[in-house]
N, C-alpha and C positions, 0 to 999 in steps of 0.2 A: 504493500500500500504506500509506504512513505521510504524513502530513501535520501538521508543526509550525508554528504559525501565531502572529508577533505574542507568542512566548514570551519576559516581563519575571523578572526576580529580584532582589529586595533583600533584603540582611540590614542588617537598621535601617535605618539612614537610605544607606544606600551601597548602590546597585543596581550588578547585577555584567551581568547579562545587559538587553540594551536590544532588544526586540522582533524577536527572532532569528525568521525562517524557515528550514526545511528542508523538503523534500521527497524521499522516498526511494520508489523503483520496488518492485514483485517482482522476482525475479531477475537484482536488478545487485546490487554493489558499490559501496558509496560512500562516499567517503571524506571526515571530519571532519578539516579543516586548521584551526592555528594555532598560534599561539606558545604555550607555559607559560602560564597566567592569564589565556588568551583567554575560557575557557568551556565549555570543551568537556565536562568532567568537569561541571560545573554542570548543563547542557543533558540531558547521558545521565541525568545521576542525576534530572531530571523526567519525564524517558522512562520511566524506570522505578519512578516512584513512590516510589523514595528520599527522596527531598524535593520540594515542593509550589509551582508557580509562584506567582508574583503576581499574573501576566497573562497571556493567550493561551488557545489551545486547542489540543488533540493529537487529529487523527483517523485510523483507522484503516480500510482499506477505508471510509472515506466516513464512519464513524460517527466522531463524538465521543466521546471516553471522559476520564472523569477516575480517576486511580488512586489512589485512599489511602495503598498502599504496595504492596512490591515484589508481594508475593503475587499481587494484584489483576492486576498489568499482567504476570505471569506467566499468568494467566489467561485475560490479550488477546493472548498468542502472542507475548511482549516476553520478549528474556534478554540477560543481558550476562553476557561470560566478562572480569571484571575485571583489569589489568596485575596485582594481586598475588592469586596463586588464594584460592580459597575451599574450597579442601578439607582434610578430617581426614588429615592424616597415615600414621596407624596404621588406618584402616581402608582396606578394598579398592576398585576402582573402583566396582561393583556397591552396596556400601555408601553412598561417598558420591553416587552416583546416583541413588539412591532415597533419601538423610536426610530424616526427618522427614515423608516420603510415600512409604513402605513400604507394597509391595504381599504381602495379608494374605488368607489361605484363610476357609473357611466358620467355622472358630472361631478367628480373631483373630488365627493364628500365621503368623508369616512365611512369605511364599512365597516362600521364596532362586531356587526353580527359574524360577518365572515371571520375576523379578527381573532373571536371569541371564541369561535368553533372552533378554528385552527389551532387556540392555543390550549381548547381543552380535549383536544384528539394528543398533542403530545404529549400531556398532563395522563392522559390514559394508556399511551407507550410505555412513558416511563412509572406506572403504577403507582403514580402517588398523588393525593390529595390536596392539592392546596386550593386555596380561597384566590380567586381570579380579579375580583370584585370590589379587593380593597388596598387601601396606601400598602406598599410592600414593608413599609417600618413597621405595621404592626404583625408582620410574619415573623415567626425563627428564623433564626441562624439559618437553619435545615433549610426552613423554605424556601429562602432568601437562593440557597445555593440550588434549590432545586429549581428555581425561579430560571437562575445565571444557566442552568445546565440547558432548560427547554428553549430559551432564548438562542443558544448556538444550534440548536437541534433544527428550528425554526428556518435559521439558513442551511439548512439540508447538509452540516457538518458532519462527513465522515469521518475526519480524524478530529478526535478532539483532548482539549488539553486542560487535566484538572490540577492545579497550582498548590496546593497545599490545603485541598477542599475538608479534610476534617480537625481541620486547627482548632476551630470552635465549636464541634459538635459534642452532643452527649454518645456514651455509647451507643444507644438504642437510635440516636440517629445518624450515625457510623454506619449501623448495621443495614439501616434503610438505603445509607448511599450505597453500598457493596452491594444492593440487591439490586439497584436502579446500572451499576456497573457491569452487572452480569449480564442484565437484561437487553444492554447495549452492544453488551459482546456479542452475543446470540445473535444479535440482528447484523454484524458483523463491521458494527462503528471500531476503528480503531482508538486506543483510548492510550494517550502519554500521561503517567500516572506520577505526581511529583508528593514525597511524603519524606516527613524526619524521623516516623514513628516506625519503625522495623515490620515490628510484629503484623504493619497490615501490609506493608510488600507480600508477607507470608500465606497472610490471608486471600489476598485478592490479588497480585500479581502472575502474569504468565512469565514473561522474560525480564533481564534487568539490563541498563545500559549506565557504567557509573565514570562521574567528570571527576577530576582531581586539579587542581589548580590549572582549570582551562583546557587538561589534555584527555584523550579519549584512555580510560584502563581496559576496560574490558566490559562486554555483553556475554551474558548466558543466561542460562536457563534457571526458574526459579527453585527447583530441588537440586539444583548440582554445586548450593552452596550454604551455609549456615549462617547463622546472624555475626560471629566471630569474624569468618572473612570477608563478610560483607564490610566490616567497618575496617579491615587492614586493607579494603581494596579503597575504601572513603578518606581514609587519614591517612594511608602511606606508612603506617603501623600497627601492633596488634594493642589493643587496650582491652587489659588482660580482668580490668574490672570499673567498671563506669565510677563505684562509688568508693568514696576513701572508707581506710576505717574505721567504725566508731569507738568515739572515746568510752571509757568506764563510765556509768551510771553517775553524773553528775549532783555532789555533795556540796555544793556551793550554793552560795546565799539566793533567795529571790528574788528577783530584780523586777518582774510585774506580775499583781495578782491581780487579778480582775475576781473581785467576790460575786459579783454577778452580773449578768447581764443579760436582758429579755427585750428581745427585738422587736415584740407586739404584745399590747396587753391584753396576760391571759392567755399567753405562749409560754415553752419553755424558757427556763431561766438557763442558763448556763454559768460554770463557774472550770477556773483553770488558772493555772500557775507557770512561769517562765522565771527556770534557773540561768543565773551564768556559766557559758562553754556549752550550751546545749540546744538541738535542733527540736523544735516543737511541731510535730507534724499537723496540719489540718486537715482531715480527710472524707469525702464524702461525696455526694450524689449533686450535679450540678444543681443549683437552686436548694441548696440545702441549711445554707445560714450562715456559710463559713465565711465569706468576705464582707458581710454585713456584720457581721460579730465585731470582727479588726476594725471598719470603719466605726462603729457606734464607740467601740474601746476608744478611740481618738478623737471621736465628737463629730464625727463625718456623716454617720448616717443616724436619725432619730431613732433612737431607743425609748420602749416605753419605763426602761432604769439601766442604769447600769454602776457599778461601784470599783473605782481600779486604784492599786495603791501600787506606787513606783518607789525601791527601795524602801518600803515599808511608811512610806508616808501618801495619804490618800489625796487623788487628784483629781480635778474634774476638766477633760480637756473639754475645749468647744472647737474643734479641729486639729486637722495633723500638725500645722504651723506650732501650736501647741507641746502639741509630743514630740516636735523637732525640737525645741528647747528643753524638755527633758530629755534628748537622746534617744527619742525612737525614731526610725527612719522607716519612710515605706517607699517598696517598690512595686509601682501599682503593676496590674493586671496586661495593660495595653502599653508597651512602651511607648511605641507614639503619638500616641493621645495625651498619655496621662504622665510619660514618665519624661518624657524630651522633648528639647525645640529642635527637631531635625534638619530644621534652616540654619542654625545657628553653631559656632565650633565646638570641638571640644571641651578647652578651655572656659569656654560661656555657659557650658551645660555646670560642667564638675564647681564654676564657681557660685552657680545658683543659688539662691538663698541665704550666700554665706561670704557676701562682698563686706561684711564687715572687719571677719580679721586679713582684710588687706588695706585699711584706712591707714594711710597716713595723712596729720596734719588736718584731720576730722573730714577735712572739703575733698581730699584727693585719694585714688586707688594706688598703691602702690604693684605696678605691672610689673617689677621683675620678679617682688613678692608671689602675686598671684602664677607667675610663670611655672615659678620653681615646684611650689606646693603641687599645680596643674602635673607637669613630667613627673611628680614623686608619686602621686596618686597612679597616673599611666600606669607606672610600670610596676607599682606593688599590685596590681590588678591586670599587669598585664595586657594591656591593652595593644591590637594590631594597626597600627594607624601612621600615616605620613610622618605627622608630627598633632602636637596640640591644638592646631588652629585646624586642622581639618574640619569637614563639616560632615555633621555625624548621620546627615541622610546618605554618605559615601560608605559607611562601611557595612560591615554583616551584622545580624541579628545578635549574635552571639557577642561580639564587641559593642555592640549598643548596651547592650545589656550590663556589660564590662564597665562603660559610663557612668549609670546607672549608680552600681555601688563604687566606683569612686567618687563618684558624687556624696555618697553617704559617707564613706571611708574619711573625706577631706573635712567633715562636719564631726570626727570623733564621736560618731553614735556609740552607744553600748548595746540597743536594742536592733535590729534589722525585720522587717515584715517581708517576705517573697510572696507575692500572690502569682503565681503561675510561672517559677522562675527560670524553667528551661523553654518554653513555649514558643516554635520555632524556629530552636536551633538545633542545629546538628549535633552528632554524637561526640565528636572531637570535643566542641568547646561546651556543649554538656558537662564534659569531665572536666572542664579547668573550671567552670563556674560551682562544680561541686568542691572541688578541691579550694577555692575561691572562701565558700561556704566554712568549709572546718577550718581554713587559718585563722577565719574570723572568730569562729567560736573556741579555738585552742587558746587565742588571748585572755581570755574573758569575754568577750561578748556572746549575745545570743540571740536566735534566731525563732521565729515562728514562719515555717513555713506552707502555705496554703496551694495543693497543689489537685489536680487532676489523674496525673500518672501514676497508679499503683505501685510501678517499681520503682519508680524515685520517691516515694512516701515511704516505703518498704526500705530501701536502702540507704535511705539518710537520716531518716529522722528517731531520735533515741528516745522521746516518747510522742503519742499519736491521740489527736482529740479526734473522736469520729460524729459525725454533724448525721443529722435526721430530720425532716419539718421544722427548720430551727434554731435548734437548739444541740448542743453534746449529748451523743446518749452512752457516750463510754469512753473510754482514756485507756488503753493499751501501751503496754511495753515488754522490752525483753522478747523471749520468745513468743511474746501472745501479736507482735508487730511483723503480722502477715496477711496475703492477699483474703484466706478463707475467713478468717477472723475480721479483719476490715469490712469487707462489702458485708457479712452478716448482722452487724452492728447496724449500718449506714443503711442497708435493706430494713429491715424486722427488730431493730434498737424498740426500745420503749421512750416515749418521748416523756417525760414529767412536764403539766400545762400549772403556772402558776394562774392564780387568778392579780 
């Protein structure tokens, strides 16, 4: 079906992609592996005529085609449903199904009816339910994606291209897309399948094709290889265990007790403690309580009570700005939304919030100050970047991330929050951000972190709140801190409803 051949890319003088092959069937799945800044996003976007190789050629069914832009290679049965959608908001799915190629009667007026047929004849292809009829904001995630998927189907896309499509789903709507993927197989759509999460290569993959800083390593088949070499073919080494390992059962003092906290009156109350040197897992079923807990703790999200004492003295934030001057830091959920000015440098990120200890002379910054501290934070954190002025929409997920806590690092927290801390990165710098994780808490500080992944809840964190309707309905450790024990809890927990 698709044949990429010998595909070269430079910007200036710096080539990023170094004469990459793929190869992709009708009716398989296949999946594009590598690290953040392997190529991958570079590669799709010549796919689809986004932007224009150097070198190579792209054939389709046997033909050579060159695409000026997306239009074009929309035209050659080419779609991609991008990690961050592309839809209008406020209009309906019908709407953004047909933008800007509106299907139009014998005088020029909209034909809503044909529109609506057509888009719920693919809505019945791909077996699944969505509401046609209303603003797409008020869909899920899921829908939203399933919205992005009928949208390319709509232009009669053959080969199509899913970007990181279950970044935000819950499992159970994971499992809807891998059914909606199969269903596309059978019909013999070819499908470039782009994912950080291993386990569903495994799941849903036919072949693999994996990039390594721009170069092609190698395609094969999806049983002729293990999760193990799959990541010495991703990193260019073996990483022989994603998570460091943990420290002994932490004996040191408390540093935040939240005595209680109830997110609605006449819901659970929840209650929980955070020592120093120690990872505090949160775990549970998305919409479960757990990031509303952490904000109400810091005064972000209304609580119908909550009662939190820091270092044993009791404190009532009314926002995080708050608990940053106690020394807790958070790292929200969305880095670029929430966590960065992506327009803005490095430097400008990591000095946020904390242009004070570089005053000199009250009126003035002192810049070679702010410099030095900027490079001392980089590189205790490790960061892969030009230099400090870089601008942090240029680098990888995983180094954004890296930002992130140096930004906190340079603010001397003792407390850190992770809401979703690997989310979107790769296996490689997965492990440095874990590793990241225990220098911080081998100093003395400590972590609460709130996570979706079973095996990174499982393997980092030394003790485990598990969330229900709410509220906690159990706290695990030791050996009771595993996958059958977790979801049993977070399934079939008993919730306690205060009034």
């Amino acid at each position: 079906m698709l044949e990429l051949k010998g595909i070269r890319k430079s910007f200036g003088k710096i080539e990023v992609l170094h004469g990459v092959d793929m190869e992709v069937r009708a009716g398989e799945v296949h999946a594009l592996l590598g690290e953040n800044g392997a190529g991958k996003s570079t590669l799709m976007k010549i796919l689809c005529g986004i932007i224009q190789p150097s070198e190579g050629t792209i054939r389709i069914e046997g033909t050579e085609r060159h695409f000026a832009d997306y239009d074009q290679a929309i035209a050659a049965g080419v779609g991609i449903v991008f990690q961050e959608f592309s839809l209008i908001p406020y209009l309906d799915a019908v709407e953004n199904m047909f933008l800007a190629r509106e299907i139009r009667g014998r005088f020029g007026t909209l034909d809503r009816k044909a529109m609506r047929a057509r888009a719920a004849e693919i809505m019945r292809q791909l077996a699944v339910d969505v509401a046609l009829d209303v603003p797409v904001h008020r869909l899920s995630v899921a829908e939203q994606q399933f919205v992005e998927i009928a949208k390319a189907l709509s232009l009669n896309a053959r080969i199509l291209v899913l970007d990181e499509p279950t970044a935000t789903l819950t499992p159970s709507e994971v499992e809807h897309l891998f059914k909606v993927m199969r269903e596309l197989r059978r019909q013999g759509v070819a499908i470039i399948f782009i994912s950080h999460h291993l386990e569903e290569i495994f799941e849903i993959c036919d072949r693999i094709t994996v990039l390594r800083d721009g170069e092609f390593i190698a395609s094969c088949a999806v049983p002729d290889v293990d999760n193990d070499r799959l990541v010495e073919m991703m990193v260019g080494r073996r990483i022989e265990n994603n998570f460091p390992p943990k420290p002994a059962p932490s004996t040191a003092s408390v540093v935040v007790e939240v005595e209680e906290v109830q997110l609605k009156k006449g819901g659970p109350v929840s209650r929980f403690s955070l020592r120093k040197g120690e990872i505090l897992g949160f775990a549970g079923l998305v919409g479960s309580g757990r990031t509303e807990t952490v904000l109400a703790m810091l005064g972000a999200y209304p609580a119908a009570r909550c009662k939190v004492k820091v270092d044993g003295v009791e404190k009532r934030f009314r926002g995080p700005d708050e608990g940053l001057a106690h020394g807790i830091g958070l790292l929200p959920e969305s880095r670029k939304e929430q966590g960065l000015i992506t327009s803005f440098s490095i430097l400008q990120n990591v000095s946020l919030n904390n242009y004070g200890k570089y005053r000199k002379n009250h009126w003035f910054i002192d810049l070679k100050k702010e410099l030095a501290a900027t490079e001392t934070a980089m590189a205790q954190v490790r960061v892969k970047a030009q230099g400090p002025h870089a601008r942090v929409d240029t680098l990888s997920g995983g180094n954004q991330q890296k930002v992130v806590i140096a930004r906190w690092l340079n603010h001397d927290m003792q407390v850190l929050i992770f809401d979703e801390p690997t989310r979107g990165i790769d296996v490689g710098a997965k492990a440095e951000i874990y590793a990241l994780m225990r220098e911080f808490t081998a100093k003395g500080g400590a972590i609460i972190m709130i996570s979706s992944e079973l095996p990174e809840v499982i393997g980092m964190s030394d003790r485990v709140c598990v969330f229900r309707s709410g509220g906690i309905v159990a706290t695990v450790e030791g050996d009771q801190i595993d996958s059958e024990t977790i979801m049993t809890h977070a399934t079939t927990g008993r919730v306690e409803h205060v009034a």
